[in-house]
N, C-alpha and C positions, 0 to 999 in steps of 0.2 A: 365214373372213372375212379375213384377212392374205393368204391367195393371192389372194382377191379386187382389195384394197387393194395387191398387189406387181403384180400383172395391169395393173391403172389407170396403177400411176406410169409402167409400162414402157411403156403405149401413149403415155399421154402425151409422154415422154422421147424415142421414137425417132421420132415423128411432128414433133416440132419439128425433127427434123433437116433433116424437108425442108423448111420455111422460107429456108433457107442459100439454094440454089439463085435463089429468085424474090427475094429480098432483094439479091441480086448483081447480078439483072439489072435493077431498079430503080433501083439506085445510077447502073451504068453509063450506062442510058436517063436518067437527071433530072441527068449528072454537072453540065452546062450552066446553065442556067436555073433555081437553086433557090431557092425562096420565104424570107423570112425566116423563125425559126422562132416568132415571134411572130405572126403571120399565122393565120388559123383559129380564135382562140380565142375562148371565145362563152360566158356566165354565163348564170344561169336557177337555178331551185330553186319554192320550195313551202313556204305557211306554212298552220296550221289554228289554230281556236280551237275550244271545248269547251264545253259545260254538262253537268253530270250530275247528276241528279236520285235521291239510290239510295234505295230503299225503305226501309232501318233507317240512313240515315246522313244527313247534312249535306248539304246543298246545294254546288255546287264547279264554279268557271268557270277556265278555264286555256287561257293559250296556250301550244298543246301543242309544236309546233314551229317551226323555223324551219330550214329549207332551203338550203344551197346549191351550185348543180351547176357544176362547172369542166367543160368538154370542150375539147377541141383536134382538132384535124383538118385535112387541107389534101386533095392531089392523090396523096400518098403513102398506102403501104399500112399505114402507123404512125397509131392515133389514140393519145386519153388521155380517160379520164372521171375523176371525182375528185367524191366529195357528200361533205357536212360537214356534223352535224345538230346543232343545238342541241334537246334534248329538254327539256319542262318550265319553261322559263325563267320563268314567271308562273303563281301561281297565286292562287286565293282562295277560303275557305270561312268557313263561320258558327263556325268552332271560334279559328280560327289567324289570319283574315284574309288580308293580302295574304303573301304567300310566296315564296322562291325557293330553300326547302331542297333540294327535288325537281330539280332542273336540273343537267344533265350535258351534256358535247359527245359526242357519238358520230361516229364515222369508219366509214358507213358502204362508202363505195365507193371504191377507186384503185387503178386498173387502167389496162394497156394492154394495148391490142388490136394484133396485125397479120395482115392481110388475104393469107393465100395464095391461095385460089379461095373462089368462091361454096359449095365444100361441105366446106372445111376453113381456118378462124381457130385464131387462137391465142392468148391472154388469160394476161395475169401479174398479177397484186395481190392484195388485198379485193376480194371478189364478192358479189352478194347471190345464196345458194344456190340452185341451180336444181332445186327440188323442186316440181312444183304449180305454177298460177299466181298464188295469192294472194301468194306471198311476194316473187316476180318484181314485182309490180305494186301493194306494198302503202300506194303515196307517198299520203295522202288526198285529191287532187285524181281519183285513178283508179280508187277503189274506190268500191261503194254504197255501204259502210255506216258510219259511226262505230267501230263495233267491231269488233275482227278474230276471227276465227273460232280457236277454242282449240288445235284443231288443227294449226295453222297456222305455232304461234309453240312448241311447248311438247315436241316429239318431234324438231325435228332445228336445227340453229344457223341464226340469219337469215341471217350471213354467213359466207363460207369465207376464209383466207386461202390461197391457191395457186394450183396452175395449171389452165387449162382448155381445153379445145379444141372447139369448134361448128363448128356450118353444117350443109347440107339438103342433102336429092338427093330423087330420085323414089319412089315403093313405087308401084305398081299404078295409074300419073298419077295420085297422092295427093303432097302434099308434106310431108317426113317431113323434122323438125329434131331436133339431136338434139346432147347436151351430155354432155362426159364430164370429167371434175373431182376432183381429189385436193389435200387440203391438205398444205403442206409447214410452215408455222407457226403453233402454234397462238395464240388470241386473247392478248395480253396484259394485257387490261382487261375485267371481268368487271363490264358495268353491270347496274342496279337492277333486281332480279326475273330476272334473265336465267338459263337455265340454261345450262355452260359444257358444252362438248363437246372432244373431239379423235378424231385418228386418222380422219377423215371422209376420203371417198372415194366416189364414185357417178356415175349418169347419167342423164342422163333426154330421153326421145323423146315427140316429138310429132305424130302424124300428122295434118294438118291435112284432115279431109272432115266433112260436114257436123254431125259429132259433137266435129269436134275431141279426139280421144281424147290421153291423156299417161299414160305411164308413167313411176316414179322406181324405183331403184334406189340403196341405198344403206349403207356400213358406217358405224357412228359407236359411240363409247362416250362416258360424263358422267365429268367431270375425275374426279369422287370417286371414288377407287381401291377402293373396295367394288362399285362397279358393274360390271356383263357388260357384254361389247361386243354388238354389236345389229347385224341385219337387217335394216333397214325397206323394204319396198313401198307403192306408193303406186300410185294412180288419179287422172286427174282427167280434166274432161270440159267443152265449153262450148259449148252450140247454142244457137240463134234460132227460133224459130216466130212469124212474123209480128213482135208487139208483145211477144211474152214472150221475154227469155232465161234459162235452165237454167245454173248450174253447181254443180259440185261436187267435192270431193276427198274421199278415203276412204285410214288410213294404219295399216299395223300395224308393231311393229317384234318380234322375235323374237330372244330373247335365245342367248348361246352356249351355253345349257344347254337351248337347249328350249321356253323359258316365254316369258309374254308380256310382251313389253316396253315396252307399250304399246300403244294405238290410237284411234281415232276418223274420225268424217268430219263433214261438213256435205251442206246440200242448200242452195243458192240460188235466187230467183228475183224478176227484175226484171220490171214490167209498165208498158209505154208508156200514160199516161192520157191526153195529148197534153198541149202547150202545154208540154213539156218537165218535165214532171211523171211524175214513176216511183215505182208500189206496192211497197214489199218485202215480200218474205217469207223468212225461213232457219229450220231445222232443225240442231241438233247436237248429236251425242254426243263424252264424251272419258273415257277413262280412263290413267292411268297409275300403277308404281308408288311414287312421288315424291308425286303429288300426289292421288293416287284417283280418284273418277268424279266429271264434272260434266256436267248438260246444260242447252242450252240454246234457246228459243225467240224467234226477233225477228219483229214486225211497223214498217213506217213506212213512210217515205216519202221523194224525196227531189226538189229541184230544182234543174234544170240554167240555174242563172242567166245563164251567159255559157258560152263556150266553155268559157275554165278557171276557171270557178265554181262550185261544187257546194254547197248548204245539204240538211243532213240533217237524219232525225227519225226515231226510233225507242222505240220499248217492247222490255226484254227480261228476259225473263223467264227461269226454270227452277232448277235445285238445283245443291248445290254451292258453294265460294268458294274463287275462283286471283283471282293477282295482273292488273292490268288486264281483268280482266271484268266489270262493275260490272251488277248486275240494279235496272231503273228504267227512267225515261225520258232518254234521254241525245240532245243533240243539237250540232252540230256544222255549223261554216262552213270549205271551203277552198277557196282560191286556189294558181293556178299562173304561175309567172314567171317 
């Protein structure tokens, strides 16, 4: 797994070299006419609120977050992204009342991108890992559901800090993207519930045809120095039939001795009822050794109020208890800014 992890850094490492080159000749061609560098720069983000309803607990309303997205950008091949999340900042239940024990700043994204070709970038910062799609797309204005699938958050870290390198080319006129990623630092803020990782390193392709298929690839081991360092594989997948779309991820990880590191998937499925009204349904299993087996069953619904307005509704069900999984009826409003 460390040749793997020395393999990555080295592609990494020698492929920015060629950056040098096109970076030179941009310089020379913009030396004239160059933008201020306040110019391009553009705010946005994403807040959600909460109700959860949990079967053996208290009733509990919360604004869960609060978003904010920095980007920069201009004419050049240099951008900048930057999100800053305030998590938890209001809560309230029938125990405690109003609250703001729970509330933390999270840093989830700052990074900069620059653009050699369409089938080679190159990325320095915090990144949100590119494993799967859930976790790529996990902001609540973008996802079905209220809750995120167990899987998703609980076998590899949400974000990396280091470097990476993307873009696509052709497979068989298919178009096939494709990310390859090594940390150089590990997290040094280890928020609520989270589990901490290092030594991460991986990649992951996406061949986009009607299946949209995605493979991960990835080394990682948990801070706690009693742990093996790990293997994981990963699948995911995301089609359309008419008014239904399918997806799913499925993840194992494989310890350095052999045994199982873990695993789990989901199965999703959205159904168009019209009038911007969408049926759910999800499937999942999870087990790990940290935290054992849980599974879980959701049904609801949700609707698509405005472009960037989503109100959810769901029931979930199944066995088991990890931290933000909450089995009841749990519903949920966000917006996108």
């Amino acid at each position: 797994m460390n040749n793997l992890r020395n393999i990555l850094l080295a592609s990494v490492t020698s492929l920015t070299l060629l950056c040098k080159p096109a970076w030179a000749e941009v310089s020379d061609a913009n030396r004239e006419a160059r933008p201020s560098i306040i110019d391009g720069f553009s705010l946005g983000g994403y807040s959600s609120a909460s109700m959860i309803v949990p079967r053996h607990d208290s009733v509990e309303l919360a604004l869960e977050d609060i978003s904010l997205f920095v980007r920069w950008e201009n004419e050049s091949r240099l951008k900048f992204f930057g999100e800053l999340e305030l998590e938890n900042p209001l809560t309230w239940n029938e125990d405690s009342r109003f609250s703001k024990k729970n509330a933390y700043v999270d840093l989830e994204r700052l990074y900069f991108d620059y653009n050699v070709s369409e089938k080679l970038n190159f990325r320095a910062g915090r990144f949100l890992t590119p494993a799967g799609r859930w976790n790529l797309l996990h902001a609540a204005p973008l996802v079905w559901t209220s809750t995120r699938p167990l899987v998703t958050s609980r076998l590899f870290p949400a974000s990396t800090n280091g470097l990476m390198l993307y873009g696509n080319t052709t497979l068989q006129n298919n178009a096939l993207e494709y990310t390859v990623f090594v940390e150089t630092l590990k997290d040094q803020v280890k928020d609520k519930n989270e589990i901490a990782f290092r030594d991460v390193a991986g990649a992951h392709f996406t061949l986009n045809n009607p299946l949209n298929l995605g493979l991960t690839l990835m080394t990682l081991r948990e801070v706690d120095p009693h742990t093996p360092s790990n293997l994981l594989v990963g699948f995911d997948f995301l089609t359309k039939l008419n008014h239904l779309e399918l997806s799913g991820e499925a993840y194992y990880r494989f310890t350095s001795q052999g045994n199982n590191g873990g695993n789990g998937a989901y199965l999703q499925s959205a159904y168009h009822l019209g009038s911007e009204w969408y049926a759910l349904a999800r499937l999942e299993t999870f087990q790990s050794p940290s935290d054992g087996t849980a599974e879980r069953w959701l049904v609801g619904a949700s609707k698509r109020l405005k472009s960037n307005q989503l109100l959810k509704m769901e029931f979930v069900g199944g066995s088991g208890n990890l931290p933000d999984a909450p089995r009841g009826f749990v519903g949920s409003y966000a917006v996108l800014f």
